[in-house]
C-alpha positions as CSV (number, residue, x, y, z in Angstrom):
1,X,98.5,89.2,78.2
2,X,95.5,90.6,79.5
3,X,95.3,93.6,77.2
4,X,95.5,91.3,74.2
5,X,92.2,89.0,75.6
6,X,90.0,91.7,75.4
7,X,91.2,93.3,72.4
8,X,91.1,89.8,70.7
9,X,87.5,89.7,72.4
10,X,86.2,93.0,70.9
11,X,87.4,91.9,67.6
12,X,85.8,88.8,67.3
13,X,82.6,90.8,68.7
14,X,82.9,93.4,65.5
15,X,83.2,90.4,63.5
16,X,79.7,88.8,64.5
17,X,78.2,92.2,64.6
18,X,79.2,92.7,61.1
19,X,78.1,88.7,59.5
20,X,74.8,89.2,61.4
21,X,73.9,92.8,59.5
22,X,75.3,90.7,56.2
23,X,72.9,88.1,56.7
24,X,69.9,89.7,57.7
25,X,70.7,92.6,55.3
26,X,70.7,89.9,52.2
27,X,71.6,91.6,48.8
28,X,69.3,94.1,49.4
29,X,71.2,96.7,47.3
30,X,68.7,98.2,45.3
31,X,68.4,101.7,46.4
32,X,64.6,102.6,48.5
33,X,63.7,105.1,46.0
34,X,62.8,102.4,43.2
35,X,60.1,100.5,45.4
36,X,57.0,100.9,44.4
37,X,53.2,99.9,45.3
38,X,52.4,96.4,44.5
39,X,48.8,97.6,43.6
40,X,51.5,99.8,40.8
41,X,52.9,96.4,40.1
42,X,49.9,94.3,39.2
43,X,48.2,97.3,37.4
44,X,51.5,97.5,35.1
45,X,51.3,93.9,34.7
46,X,47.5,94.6,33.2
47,X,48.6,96.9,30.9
48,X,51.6,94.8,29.4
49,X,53.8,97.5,30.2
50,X,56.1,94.4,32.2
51,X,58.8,92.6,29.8
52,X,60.6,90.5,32.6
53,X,59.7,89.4,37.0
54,X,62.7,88.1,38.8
55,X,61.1,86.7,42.3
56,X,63.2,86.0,45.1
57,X,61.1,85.3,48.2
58,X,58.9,88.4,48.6
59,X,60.9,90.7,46.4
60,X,59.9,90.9,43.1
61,X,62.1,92.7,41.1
62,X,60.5,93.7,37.6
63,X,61.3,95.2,34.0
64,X,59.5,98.0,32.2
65,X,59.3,98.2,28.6
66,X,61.5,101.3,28.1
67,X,63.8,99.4,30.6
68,X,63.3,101.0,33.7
69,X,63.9,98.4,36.9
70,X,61.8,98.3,39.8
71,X,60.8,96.2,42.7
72,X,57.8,95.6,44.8
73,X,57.3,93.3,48.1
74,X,54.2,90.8,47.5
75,X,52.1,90.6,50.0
76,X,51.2,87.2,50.1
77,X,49.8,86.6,46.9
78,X,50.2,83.1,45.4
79,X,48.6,83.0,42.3
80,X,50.9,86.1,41.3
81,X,53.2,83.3,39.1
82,X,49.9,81.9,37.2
83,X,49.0,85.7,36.3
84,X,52.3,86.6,35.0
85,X,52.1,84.0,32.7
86,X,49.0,84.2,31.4
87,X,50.3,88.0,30.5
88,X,52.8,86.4,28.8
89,X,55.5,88.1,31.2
90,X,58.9,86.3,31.7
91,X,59.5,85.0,34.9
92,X,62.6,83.9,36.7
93,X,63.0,82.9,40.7
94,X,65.2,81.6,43.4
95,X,64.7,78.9,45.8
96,X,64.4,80.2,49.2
97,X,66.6,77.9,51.0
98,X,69.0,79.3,53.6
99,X,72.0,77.6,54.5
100,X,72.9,75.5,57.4
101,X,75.0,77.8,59.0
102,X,73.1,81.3,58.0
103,X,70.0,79.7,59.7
104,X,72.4,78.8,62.9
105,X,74.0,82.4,62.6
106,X,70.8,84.1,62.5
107,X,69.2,81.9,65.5
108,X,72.1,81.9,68.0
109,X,74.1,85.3,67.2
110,X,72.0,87.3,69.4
111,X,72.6,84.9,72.0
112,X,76.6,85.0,71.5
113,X,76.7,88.2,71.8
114,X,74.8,88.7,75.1
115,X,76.6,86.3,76.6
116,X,79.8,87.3,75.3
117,X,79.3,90.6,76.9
118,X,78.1,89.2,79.9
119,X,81.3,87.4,80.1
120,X,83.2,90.5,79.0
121,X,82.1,92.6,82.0
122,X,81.8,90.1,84.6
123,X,85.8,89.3,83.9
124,X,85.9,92.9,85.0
125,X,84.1,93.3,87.7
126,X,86.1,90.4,89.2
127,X,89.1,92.2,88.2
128,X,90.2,90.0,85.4
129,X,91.0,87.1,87.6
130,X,92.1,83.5,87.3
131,X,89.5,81.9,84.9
132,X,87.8,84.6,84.3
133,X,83.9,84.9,84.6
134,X,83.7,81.3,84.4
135,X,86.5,80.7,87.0
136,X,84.9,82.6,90.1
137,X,85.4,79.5,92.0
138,X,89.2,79.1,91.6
139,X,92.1,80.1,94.0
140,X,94.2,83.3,93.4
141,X,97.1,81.7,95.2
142,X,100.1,82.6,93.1
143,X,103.2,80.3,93.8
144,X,106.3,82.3,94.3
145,X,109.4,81.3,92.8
146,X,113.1,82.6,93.2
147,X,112.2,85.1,90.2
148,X,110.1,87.3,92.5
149,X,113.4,88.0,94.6
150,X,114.8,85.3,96.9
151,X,115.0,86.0,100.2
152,X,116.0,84.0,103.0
153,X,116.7,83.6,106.4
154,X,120.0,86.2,106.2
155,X,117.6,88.8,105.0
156,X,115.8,88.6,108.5
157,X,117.3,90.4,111.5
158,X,116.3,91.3,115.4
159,X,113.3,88.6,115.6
160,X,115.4,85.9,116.4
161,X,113.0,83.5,118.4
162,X,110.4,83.9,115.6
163,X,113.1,82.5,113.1
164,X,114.3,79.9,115.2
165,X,110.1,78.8,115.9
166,X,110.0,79.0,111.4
167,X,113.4,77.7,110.9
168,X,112.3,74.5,112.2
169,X,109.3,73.9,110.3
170,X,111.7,74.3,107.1
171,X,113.9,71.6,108.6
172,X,110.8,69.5,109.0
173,X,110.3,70.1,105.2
174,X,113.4,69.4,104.7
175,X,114.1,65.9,107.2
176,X,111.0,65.0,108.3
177,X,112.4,61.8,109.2
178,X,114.8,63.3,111.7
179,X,111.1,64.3,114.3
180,X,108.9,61.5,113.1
181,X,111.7,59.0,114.2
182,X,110.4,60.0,117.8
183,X,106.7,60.2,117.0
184,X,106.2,64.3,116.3
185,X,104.1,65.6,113.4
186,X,104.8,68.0,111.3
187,X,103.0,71.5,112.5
188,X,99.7,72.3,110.5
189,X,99.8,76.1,111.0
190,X,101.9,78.8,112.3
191,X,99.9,82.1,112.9
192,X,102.5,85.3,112.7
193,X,101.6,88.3,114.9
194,X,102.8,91.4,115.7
195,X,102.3,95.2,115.3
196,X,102.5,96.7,111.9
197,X,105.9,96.7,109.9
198,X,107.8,94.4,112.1
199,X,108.9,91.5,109.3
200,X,105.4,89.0,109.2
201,X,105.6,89.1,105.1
202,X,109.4,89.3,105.1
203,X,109.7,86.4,107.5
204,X,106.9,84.4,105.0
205,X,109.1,85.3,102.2
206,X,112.4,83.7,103.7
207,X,110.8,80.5,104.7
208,X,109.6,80.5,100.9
209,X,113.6,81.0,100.1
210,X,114.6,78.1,103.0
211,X,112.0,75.5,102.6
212,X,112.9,74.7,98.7
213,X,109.1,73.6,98.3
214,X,106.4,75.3,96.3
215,X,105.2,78.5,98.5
216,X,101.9,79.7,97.7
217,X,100.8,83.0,98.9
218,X,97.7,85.2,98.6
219,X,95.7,87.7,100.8
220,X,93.1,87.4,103.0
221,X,90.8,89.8,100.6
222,X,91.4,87.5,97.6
223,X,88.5,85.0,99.2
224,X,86.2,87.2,99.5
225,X,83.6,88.2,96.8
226,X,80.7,90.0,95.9
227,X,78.9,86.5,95.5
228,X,78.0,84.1,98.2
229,X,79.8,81.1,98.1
230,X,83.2,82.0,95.9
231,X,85.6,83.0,98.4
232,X,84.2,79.0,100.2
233,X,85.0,77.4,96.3
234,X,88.2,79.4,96.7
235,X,89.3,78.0,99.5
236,X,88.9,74.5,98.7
237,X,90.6,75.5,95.0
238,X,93.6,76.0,97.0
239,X,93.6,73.3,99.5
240,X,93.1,70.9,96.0
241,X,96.7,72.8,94.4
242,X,98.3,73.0,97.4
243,X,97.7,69.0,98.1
244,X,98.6,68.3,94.4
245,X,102.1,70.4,95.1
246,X,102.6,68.7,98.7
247,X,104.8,69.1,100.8
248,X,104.4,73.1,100.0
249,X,103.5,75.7,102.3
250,X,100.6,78.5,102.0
251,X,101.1,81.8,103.2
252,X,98.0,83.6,103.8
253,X,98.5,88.0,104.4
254,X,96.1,89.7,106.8
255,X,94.1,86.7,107.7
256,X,91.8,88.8,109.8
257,X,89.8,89.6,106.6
258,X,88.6,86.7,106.3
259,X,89.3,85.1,110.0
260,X,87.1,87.6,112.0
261,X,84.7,85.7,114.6
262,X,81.6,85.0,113.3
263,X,78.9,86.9,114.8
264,X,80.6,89.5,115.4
265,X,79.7,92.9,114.8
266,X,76.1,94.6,113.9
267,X,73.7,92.2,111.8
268,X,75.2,89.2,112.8
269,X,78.2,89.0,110.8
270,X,78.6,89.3,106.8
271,X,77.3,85.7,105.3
272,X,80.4,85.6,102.7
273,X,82.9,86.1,105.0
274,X,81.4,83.5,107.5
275,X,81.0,80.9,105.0
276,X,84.8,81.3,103.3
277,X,86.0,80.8,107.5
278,X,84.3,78.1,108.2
279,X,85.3,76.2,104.9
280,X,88.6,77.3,105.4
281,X,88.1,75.6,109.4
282,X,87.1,72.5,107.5
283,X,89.9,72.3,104.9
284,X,92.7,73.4,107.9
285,X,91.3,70.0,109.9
286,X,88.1,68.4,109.1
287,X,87.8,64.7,108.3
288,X,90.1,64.9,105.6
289,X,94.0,65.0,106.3
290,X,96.0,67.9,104.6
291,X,99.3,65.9,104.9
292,X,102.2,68.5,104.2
293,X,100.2,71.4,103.8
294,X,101.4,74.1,105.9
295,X,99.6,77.3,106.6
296,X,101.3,80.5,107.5
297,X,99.3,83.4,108.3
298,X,99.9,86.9,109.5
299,X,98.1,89.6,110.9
300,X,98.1,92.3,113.6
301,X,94.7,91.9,114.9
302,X,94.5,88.8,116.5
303,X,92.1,89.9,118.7
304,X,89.4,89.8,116.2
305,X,90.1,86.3,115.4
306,X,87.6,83.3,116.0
307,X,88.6,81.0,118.4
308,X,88.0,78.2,116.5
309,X,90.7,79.2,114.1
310,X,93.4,79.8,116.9
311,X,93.0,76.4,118.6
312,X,95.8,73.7,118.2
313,X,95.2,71.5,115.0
314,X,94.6,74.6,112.5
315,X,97.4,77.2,114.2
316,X,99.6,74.6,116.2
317,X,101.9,78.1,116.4
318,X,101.3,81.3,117.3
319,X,104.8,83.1,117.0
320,X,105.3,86.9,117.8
321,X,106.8,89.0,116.4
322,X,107.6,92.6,118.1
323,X,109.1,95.9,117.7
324,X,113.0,95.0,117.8
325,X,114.8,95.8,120.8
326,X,118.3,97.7,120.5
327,X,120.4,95.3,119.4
328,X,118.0,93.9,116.9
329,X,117.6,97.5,115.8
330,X,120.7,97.4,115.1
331,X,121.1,94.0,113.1
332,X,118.4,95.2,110.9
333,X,120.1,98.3,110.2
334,X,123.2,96.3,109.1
335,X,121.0,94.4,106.6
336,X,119.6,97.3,105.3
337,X,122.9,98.9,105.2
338,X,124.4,96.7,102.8
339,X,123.2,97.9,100.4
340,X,124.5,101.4,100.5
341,X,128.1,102.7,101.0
342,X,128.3,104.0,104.9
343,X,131.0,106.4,105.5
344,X,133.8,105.6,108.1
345,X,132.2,107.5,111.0
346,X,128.7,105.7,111.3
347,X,127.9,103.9,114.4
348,X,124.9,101.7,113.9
349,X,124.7,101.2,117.5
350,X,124.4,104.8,118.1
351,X,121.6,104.7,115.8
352,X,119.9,101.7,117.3
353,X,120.1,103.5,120.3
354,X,118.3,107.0,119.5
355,X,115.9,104.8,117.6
356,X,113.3,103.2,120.6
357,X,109.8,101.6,119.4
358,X,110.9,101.8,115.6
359,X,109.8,98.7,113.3
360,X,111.5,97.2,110.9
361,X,109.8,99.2,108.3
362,X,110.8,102.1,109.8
363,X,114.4,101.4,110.3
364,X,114.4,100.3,106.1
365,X,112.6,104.4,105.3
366,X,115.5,105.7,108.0
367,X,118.0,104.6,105.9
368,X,116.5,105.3,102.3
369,X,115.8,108.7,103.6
370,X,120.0,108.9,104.9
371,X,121.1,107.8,102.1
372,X,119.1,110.2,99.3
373,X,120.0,113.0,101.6
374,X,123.4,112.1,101.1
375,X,122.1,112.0,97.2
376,X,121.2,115.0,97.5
377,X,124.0,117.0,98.7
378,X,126.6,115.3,96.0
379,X,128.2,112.5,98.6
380,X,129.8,109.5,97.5
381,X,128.9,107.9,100.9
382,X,126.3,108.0,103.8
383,X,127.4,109.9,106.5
384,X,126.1,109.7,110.5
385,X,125.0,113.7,110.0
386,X,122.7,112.3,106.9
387,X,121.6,109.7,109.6
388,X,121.2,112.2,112.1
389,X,118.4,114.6,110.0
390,X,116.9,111.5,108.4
391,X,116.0,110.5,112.1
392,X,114.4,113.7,112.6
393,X,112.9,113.9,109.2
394,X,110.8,110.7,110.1
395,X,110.3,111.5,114.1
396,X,109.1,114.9,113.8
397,X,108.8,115.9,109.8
398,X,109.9,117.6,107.6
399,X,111.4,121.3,107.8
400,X,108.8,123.8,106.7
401,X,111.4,126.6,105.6
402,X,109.4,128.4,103.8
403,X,106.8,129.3,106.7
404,X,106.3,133.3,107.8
405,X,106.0,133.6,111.1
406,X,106.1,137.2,113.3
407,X,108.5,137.3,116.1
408,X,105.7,137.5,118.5
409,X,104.7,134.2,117.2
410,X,108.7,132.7,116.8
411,X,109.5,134.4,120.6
412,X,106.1,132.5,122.3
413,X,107.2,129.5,120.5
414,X,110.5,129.6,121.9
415,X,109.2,130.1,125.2
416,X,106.9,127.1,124.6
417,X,109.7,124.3,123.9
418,X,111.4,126.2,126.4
419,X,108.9,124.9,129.1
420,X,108.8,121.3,128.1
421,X,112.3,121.0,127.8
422,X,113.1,122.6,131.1
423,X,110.4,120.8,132.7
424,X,111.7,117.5,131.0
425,X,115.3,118.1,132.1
426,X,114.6,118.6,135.5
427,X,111.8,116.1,136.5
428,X,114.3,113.1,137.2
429,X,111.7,109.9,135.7
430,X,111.1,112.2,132.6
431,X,113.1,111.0,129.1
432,X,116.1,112.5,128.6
433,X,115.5,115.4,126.1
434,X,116.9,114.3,122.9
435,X,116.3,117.9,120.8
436,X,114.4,121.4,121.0
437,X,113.5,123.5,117.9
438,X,111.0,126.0,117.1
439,X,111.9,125.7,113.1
440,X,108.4,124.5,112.1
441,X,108.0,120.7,110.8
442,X,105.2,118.9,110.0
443,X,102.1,120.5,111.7
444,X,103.8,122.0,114.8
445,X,105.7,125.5,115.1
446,X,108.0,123.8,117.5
447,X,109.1,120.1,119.3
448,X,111.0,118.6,121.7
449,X,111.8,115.0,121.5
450,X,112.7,112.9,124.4
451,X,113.7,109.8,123.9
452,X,114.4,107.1,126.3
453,X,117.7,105.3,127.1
454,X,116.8,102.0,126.6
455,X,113.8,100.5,125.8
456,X,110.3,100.9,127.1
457,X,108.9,97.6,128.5
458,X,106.8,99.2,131.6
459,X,105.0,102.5,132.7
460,X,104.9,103.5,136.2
461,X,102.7,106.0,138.0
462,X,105.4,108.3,138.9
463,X,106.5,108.4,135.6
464,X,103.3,108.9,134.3
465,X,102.2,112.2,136.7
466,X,106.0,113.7,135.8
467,X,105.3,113.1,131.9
468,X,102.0,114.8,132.5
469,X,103.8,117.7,134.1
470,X,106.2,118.2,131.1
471,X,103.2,117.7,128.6
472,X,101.3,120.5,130.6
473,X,104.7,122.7,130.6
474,X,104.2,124.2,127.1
475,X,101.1,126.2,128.5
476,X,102.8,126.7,132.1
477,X,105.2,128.2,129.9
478,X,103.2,131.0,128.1
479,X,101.1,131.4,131.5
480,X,104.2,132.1,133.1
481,X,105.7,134.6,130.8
482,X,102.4,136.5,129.3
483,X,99.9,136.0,131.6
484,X,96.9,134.5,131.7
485,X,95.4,136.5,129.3
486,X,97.8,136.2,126.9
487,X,97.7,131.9,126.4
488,X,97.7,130.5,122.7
489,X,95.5,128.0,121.4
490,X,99.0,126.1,121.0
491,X,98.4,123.7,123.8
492,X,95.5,122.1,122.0
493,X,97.9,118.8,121.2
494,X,99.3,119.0,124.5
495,X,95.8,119.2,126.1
496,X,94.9,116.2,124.1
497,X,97.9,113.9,124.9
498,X,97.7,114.7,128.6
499,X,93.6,113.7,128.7
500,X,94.8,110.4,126.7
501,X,97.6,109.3,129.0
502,X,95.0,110.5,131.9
503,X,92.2,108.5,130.7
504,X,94.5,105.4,130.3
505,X,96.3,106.2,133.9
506,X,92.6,105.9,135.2
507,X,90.3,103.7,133.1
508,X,93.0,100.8,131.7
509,X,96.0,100.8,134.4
510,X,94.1,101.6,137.8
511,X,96.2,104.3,138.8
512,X,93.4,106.2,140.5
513,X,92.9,105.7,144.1
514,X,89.5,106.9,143.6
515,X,88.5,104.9,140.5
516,X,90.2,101.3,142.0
517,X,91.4,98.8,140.1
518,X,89.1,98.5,137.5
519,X,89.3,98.2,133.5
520,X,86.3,100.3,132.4
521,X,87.7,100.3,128.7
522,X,87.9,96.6,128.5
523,X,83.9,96.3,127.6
524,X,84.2,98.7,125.1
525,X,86.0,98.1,121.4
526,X,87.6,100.8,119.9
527,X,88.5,102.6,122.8
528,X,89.8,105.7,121.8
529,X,90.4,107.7,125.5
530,X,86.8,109.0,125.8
531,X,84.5,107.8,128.6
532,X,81.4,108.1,125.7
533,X,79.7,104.1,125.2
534,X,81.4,103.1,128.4
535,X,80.0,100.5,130.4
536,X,79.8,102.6,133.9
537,X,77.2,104.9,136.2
538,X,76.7,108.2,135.5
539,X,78.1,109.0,138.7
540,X,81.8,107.1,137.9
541,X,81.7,108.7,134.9
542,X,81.6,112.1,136.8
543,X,84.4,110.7,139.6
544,X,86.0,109.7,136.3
545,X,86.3,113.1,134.8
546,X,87.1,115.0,138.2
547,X,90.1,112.3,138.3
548,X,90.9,113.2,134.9
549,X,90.8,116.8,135.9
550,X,92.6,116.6,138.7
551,X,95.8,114.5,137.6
552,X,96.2,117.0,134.6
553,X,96.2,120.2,136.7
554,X,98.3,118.6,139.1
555,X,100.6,118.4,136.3
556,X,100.0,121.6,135.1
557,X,101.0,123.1,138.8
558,X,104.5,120.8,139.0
559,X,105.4,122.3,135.5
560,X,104.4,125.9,136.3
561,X,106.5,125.5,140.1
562,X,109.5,124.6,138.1
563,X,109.4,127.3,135.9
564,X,109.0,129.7,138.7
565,X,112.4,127.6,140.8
566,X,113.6,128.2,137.0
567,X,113.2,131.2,136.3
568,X,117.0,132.3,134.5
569,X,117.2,129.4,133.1
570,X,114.1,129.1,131.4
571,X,115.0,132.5,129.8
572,X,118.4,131.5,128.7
573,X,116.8,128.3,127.3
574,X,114.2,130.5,125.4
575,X,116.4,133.0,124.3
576,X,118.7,130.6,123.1
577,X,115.9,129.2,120.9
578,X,115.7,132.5,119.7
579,X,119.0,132.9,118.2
580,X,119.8,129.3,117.5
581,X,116.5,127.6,117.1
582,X,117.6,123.7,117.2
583,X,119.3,122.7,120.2
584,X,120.5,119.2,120.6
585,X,120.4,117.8,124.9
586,X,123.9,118.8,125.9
587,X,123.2,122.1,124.5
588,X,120.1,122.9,125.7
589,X,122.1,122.2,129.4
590,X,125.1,124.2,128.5
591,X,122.5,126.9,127.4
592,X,120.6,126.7,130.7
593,X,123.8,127.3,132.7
594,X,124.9,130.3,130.7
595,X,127.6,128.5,128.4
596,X,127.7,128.3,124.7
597,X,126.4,125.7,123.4
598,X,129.9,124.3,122.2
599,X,133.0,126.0,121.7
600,X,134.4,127.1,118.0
601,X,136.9,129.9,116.6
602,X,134.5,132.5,116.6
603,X,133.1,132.5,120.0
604,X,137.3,132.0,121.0
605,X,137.4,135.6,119.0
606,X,134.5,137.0,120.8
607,X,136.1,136.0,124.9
608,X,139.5,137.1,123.3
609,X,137.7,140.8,122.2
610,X,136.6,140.9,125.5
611,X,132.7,140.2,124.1
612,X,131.3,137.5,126.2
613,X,127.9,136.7,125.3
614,X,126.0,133.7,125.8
615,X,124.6,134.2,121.8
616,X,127.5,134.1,120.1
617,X,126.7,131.7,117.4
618,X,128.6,130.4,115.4
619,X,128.2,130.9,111.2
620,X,127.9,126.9,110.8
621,X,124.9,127.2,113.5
622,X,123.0,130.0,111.9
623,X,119.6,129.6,110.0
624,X,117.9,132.4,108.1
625,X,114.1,132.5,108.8
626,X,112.4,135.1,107.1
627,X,111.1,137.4,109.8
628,X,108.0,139.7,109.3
629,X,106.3,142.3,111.1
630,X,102.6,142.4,112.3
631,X,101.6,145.1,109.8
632,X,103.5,143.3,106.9
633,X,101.3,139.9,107.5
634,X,98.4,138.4,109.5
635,X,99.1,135.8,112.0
636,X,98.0,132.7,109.9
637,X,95.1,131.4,112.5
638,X,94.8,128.0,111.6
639,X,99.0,127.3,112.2
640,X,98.7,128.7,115.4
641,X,96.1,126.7,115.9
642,X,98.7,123.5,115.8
643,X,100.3,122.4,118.8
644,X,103.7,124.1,119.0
């Protein structure tokens, strides 16, 4: 639709251009090089050498005797008809009268078209929106319909007290009789909030499915313009349809762009912005009543929010909505999973469970990415081990097979998980250790996940000084077994995580004895685990940075002390890296004590042969790396640069 405007508007632009050249061009056909002097013209006239004059305006067009036709432009000369009679010359002429509409055309077409492309381009620069250049002022609310993609209330899983808080304003839409019987009022607002990818849009869209009233929605962004004053006329556009379509509800996405507090910020705040919230304050509840209006918001920053826009009477609600715990984890797996075929062995509890602190979102890419794994091997249905390497697709990347590393490099890597996950093992408030693997993915040589065995609602102190220890264990690790000398810039993303959860220990959870009970990060927005812009002394910030210091070495000399009580198992561990370079956390134990990781025929043939060996591994288990030597490549500096 859009394509054919403008090229109906360029056409009807090429067809002014066109009749303005045809009337200011006239008939003037007669080729330049038969113009002559008028001086010529009169002197011919003298000499009777002119049979015939055909004037039209200040052209005069005249015949020679041996037939030749000229033309000459008079100058102004009004007694030219008197002389060409008195030479006896015939002369013929045409009233100069223009028409009506040639005199309009000629007057006003330069004006059409200047204010045709005016129109043309500011369409565009307000991105061919409603009304075009001459609807700035008018709402972009679109109102959804079933057409979009019903959704409803089934649809939503593992926020169940946000959908009960939602599922009765529907049933107010729907019986409003059955509150206002006892004297309640229907809810003006309900403000949706909650991290990033948990279900705020999804739940709008199911209310818009439920309530069986016209649903508006639009983002935040859509109010505000390059012009002072539009995103304001906006708003009260869409009060003015939404009230004509009442009782209907209007959804409005990441309200912080438009909802910020006013003030706020360097300069003062942006004058647009301010003007669109405080007309949208007025329409929400000013003097006049939006009966049956509801507004639904979302966003994930309600801290940035103006107060006035949060108080009772605009936002009567403010529902959360969180991260899902396990067993909503697992009820929006089963929705997502209806749609693809599951094979018989898939658990969706086991799932939930190795899944802590995923969103909604996440848990929809976990099982898109199962399911075209299990594309693209050829199966007919999704299996739990297509589940199994989606999960570790999307928690730690994506298998860079076809990365050259040296053995030096692969054998310090080993040695590196190695640490952390004998560190993590032993330290008792540490996560469980979920896998180890020095096969490289994303921008790391090597990981080792932990993951917790049930949700995460606190952090203590203890916990936090042993997680330090196992973040610190990776360079106790190479320490340990090359020296000091010999450490690796592959600590650098350790080094950084233990200075962030050191910082936070100390400046934002008062777990310094030192440092007290004090939130030196509250003052300052942004916080991003430097003490830089921080409201303190220069002499806290020094006690700040000694605490700092001192929590991550203590770390550092818990991890190296277990390696040292360690000291077999740590080289089983790492060896067994080596040779089988992912192990899951029953194997890395089983590996620690000297077993195999699990028994199969061919380490049975190996005991029967009188071959034990702890590497025995198994043909299913093996992966080929390509292994180099030093002279054959040069240790790529900026990948050993990344943490391992």
């Amino acid at each position: 639709m859009g394509n054919a405007r403008n090229l109906a508007f360029w056409l009807v632009l090429l067809m002014l251009v066109v009749a303005l050249f045809n009337v200011i061009g006239g008939n003037q056909t007669t080729s330049a090089s038969d113009e002559r002097d008028y001086s010529e013209f009169m002197t011919s006239v003298d000499a009777g050498n002119v049979n015939s004059v055909y004037i039209n305006g200040e052209k005069v067009t005249y015949t020679l005797s041996d037939g030749t036709e000229l033309y000459a432009i008079n100058p102004g000369d009004d007694a030219l008809a008197r002389t060409l009679v008195e030479k006896d010359v015939t002369v013929k002429g045409k009233a100069q009268r223009q028409s009506g509409f040639q005199s309009l055309l000629i007057t006003f077409l330069p004006f059409v078209l200047i204010i045709g492309v005016w129109i043309f381009f500011m369409n565009r620069m307000q991105g061919g929106g409603k009304g075009g250049a001459m609807g700035f002022g008018k709402s972009k609310a679109k109102l959804l319909t079933e057409k979009s993609g019903r959704v409803t209330f089934d649809d939503v899983a593992g926020i169940d007290e946000a959908k009960e808080e939602l599922e009765e304003i529907v049933e107010f839409l729907r019986n409003p009789q059955k509150y206002s019987r006892l004297g309640g009022k229907i809810p003006k607002g309900a403000l949706l909030v909650g991290p990033p990818g948990t279900g705020k849009t999804l739940l709008a869209r199911a209310i818009a499915g439920e309530a069986g009233v016209p649903f508006f929605t639009i983002s935040g962004s859509d109010f505000v313009e390059m012009f002072v004053g539009v995103g304001a006329s906006r708003v009260r556009d869409m009060f003015e349809q939404a009230k004509k379509n009442a009782p209907c509800i209007v959804f409005i996405d990441e309200i912080d762009a438009v909802g910020r507090a006013r003030g706020a910020g360097y300069g003062g705040g942006n004058d647009e912005r301010e003007q669109t919230l405080n007309q949208l304050l007025v329409e929400m509840d000013g003097f006049e009543a939006n009966e049956g209006v509801i507004i639904v918001a979302a966003t994930n920053r309600r801290d940035v929010l103006d107060p006035a826009l949060l108080r009772p009477g605009r936002f009567d609600r403010q529902v959360t909505v969180p991260n899902p715990d396990i067993k909503g984890r697992e009820k929006i797996l089963g929705v997502h999973a209806r749609k693809i075929p599951l094979g018989p062995a898939v658990d969706l509890r086991i799932i939930a469970r190795g899944t802590p602190g995923f969103s909604g979102a996440d848990l929809a890419n976990l099982v898109n990415e199962a399911a075209l794994m299990a594309a693209r091997v050829g199966r007919n249905v999704v299996t739990m081990i297509d589940f199994e390497s989606a999960k570790d697709k999307v928690m730690m990347g994506a298998e860079r097979r076809s990365m050259v590393m040296t053995p030096e490099q692969k054998e310090m890597t080993a040695y590196h998980e190695a640490g952390h996950a004998i560190v993590g093992i032993t330290l008792p408030k540490c996560d469980p250790v979920y896998k180890a693997t020095i096969i490289p993915r994303g921008g790391a040589l090597g990981m080792v996940m932990s993951l917790p065995e049930m949700d995460r609602l606190n952090m203590f102190k203890d916990e936090c000084h042993q997680r330090l220890a196992m973040t610190m264990a990776g360079k106790a690790a190479e320490i340990f077994k090359y020296g000091e000398d010999q450490v690796s810039n592959g600590p650098a993303g350790d080094i950084q995580q233990a200075s962030s959860l050191a910082r936070a220990m100390i400046l934002r959870w008062g777990m310094s004895d030192k440092i007290g009970n004090i939130d030196y990060a509250e003052a300052h927005e942004g916080y991003q685990g430097n003490t830089s812009g921080l409201s303190m002394s220069a002499a806290t910030k020094e006690l700040v940075e000694d605490e700092v210091r001192q929590f991550i070495q203590d770390g550092y000399d818990t991890a190296y002390k277990i390696l040292t009580d360690n000291t077999e198992a740590f080289e089983r561990l790492a060896q067994g890296l080596l040779e089988y370079e992912t192990l899951t956390g029953d194997e890395i134990k089983r590996v620690m004590a000297g077993e195999l990781p699990h028994v199969d025929e061919e380490a049975e043939d190996a005991k029967d042969a009188d071959k034990p060996s702890l590497m025995a591994v198994p043909k299913t288990r093996k992966r080929k790396v390509e292994i180099v030597k030093d002279e054959d490549v040069k240790p790529d500096e900026d990948e050993a640069d990344k943490d391992a």
